[in-house]
C-alpha positions as CSV (number, residue, x, y, z in Angstrom):
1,X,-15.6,9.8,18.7
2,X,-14.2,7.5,16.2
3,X,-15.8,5.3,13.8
4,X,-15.7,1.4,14.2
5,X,-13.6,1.5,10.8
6,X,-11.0,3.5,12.6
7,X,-10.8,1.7,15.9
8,X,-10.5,-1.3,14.5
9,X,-7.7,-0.3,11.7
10,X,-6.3,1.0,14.9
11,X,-6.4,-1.8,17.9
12,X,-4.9,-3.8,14.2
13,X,-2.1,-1.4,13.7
14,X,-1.1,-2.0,17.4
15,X,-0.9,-5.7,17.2
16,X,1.0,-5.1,14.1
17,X,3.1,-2.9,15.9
18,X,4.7,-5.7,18.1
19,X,5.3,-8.2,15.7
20,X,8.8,-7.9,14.4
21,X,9.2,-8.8,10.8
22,X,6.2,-11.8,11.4
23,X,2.3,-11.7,10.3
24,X,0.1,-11.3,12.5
25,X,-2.7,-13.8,12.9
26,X,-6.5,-13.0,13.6
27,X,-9.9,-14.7,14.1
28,X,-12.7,-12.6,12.2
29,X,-15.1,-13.6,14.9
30,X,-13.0,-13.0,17.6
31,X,-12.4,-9.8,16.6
32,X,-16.2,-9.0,15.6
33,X,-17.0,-9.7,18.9
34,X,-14.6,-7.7,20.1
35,X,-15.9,-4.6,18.5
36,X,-19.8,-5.9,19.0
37,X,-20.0,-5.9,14.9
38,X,-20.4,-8.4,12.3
39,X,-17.5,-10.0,10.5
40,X,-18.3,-8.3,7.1
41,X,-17.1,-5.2,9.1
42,X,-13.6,-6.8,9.8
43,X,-13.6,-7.6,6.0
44,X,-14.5,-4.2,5.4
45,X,-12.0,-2.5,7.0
46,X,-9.4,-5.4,5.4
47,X,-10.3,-4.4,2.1
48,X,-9.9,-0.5,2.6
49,X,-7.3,0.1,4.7
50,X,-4.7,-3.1,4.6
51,X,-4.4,-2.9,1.1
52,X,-0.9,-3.7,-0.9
53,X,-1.2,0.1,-2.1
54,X,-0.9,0.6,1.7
55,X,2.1,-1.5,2.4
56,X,-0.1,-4.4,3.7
57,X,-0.6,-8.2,2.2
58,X,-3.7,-9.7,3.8
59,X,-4.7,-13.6,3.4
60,X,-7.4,-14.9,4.6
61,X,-8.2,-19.0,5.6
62,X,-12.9,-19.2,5.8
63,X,-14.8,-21.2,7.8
64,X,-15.2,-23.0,11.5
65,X,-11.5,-22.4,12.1
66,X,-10.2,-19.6,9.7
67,X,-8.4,-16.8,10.3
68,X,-6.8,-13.3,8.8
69,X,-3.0,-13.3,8.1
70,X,-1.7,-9.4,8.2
71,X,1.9,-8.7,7.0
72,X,3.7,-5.9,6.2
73,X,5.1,-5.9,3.1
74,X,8.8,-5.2,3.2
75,X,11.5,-3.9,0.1
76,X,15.1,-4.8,-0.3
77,X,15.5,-1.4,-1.3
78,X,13.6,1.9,-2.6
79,X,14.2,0.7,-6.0
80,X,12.6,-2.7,-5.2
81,X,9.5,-0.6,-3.7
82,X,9.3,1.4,-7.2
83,X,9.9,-1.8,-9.4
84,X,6.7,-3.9,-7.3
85,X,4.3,-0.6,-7.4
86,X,4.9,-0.4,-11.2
87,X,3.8,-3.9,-11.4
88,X,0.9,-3.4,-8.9
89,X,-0.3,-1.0,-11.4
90,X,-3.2,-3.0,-13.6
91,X,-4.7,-1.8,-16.6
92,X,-6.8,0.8,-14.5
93,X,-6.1,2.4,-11.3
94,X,-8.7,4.3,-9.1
95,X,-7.9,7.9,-7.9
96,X,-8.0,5.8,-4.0
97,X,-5.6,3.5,-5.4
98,X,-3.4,5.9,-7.3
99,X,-3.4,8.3,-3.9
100,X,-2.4,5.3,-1.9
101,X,0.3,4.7,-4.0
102,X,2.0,7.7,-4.0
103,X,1.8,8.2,-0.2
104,X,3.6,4.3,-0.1
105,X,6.4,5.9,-2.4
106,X,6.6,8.9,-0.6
107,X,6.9,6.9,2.5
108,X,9.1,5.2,1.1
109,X,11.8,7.5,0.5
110,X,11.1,7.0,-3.5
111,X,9.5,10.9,-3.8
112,X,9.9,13.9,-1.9
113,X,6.9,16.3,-0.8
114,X,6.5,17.9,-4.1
115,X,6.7,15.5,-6.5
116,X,4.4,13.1,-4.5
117,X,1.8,16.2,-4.2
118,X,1.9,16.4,-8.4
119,X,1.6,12.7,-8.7
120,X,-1.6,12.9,-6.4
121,X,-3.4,15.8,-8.6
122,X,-2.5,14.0,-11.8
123,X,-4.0,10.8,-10.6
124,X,-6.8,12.6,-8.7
125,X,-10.6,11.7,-9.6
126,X,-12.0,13.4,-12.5
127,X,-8.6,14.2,-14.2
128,X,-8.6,10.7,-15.9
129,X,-10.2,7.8,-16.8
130,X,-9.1,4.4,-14.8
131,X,-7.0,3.6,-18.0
132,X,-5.5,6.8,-18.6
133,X,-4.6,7.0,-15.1
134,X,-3.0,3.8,-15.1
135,X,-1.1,5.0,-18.3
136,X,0.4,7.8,-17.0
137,X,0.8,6.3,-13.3
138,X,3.0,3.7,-14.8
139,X,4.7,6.1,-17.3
140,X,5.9,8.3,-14.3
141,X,7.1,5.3,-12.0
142,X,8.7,4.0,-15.0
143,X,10.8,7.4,-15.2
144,X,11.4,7.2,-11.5
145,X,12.5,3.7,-12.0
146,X,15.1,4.4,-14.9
147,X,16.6,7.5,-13.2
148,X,16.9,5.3,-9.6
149,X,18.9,2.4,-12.0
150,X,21.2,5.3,-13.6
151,X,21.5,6.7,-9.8
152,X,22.7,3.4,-8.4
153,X,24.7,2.6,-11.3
154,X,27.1,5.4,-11.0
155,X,26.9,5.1,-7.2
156,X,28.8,1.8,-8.1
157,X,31.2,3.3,-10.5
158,X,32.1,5.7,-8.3
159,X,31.1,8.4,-10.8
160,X,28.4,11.3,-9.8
161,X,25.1,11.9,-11.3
């Protein structure tokens, strides 16, 4: 049987599913009720699993009449997707984080299979610490990034790579 995490990331997924291009908007305590749990559980699985690493921006109105705004984040292009996750990178990056990330690029069409796997062991826990990871996280996007501009440059020259 499924945790309450995952059911509840779920039913959210497929109410995101039929939104086009929108945000969709929540109650806390209408969902809590929903699920028979309390609303730090909605939070919960808000803060874990509808993260910006994730593709996901989340905001969030408290009190008598709040409620949880749920977009997906969108990209002009692949390059735009690499340029926003290099600035999403802080000054330290968990190994979660760091994983998340490269899945989102992968996704994304920015990394194939392999590479993505080799960015996950370098930013995997116990290689680094937060600020090394960062480091080199940001180092490797950044080399992504120039060899995407030089791509799409000559793409517009009409010259091949």
């Amino acid at each position: 049987m499924p945790a309450l995490c995952d059911l509840i990331e779920a039913y959210l997924h497929e109410l995101l599913g039929g939104i086009e291009g929108g945000a969709l908007e929540v109650r806390r305590s209408q969902l809590a009720l929903r699920f028979g749990c309390a609303p730090s559980q909605i939070n919960y699985v808000l803060d874990t699993r509808f993260t910006v690493e994730r593709g996901y921006l989340v905001e969030s109105r408290r009190g008598g009449r709040g409620c949880i705004r749920i977009a997906r984040l969108s990209f002009d292009s692949p390059l735009d997707l690499l340029f926003r996750t290099y600035r999403a990178v802080g000054e330290g990056v968990s190994p979660a984080s760091g994983h998340q990330l490269v899945v989102r690029l992968h996704e994304g069409g920015m990394l194939n299979r392999r590479e993505a796997e080799l960015m996950k062991v370098a930013v995997a826990r116990g290689v680094l610490d937060p600020g090394d990871r960062a480091r080199l996280l940001r180092s490797m996007l950044l080399c992504l990034l120039r060899e995407g501009s030089r791509e799409q440059a000559l793409r517009g020259t009409g010259a091949s790579p």
